[in-house]
C-alpha positions, 0 to 999 in steps of 0.5 A: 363150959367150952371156950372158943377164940374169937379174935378182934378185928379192927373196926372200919365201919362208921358210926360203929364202936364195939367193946368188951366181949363183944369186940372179942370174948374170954372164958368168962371164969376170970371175969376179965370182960367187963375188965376189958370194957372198962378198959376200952372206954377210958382208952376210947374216950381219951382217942375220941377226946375233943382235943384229938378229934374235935368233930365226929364228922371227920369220918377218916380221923375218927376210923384212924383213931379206931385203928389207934384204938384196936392196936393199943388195947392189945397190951391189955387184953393180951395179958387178961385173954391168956390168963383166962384161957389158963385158967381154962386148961386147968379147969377144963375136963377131959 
């Protein structure tokens, strides 16, 4: 199955939230999508909780935590996206 490099972009619109494979994708052969949207909703509910963002409303905060959102998810993605594209160089037919 070919692989391709979608990297993901911080999200600047309102009233939008992006996870998973969706944010960006991996080689499905590690299954790391799904490992990476559970990731994303435990680390996005604790950046959107009441105590930090006590109302939606407050556009500017909520894309300020996004922004939080996009550079500290990297520390796992990281590790998952280069286990997969591995994974996919060694299985990958000439």
């Amino acid at each position: 199955m070919p692989n391709s490099f979608l990297p993901p972009s911080t999200n600047t619109n309102p009233g939008m939230v992006i996870l998973g494979d969706a944010m960006n994708m991996r080689h499905p052969l590690t299954g790391g999508g799904m490992t990476v949207a559970f990731n994303d909703a435990v680390l996005l509910s604790e950046l959107l909780s009441p105590e930090l963002v006590p109302t939606f409303d407050d556009t500017k905060l909520v894309l300020k935590q996004m922004e939080r959102f996009h550079w500290q998810r990297k520390s796992l993605t990281s590790v998952i996206n280069i286990l997969a594209q591995a994974l996919y160089s060694l299985f990958a037919a000439n």
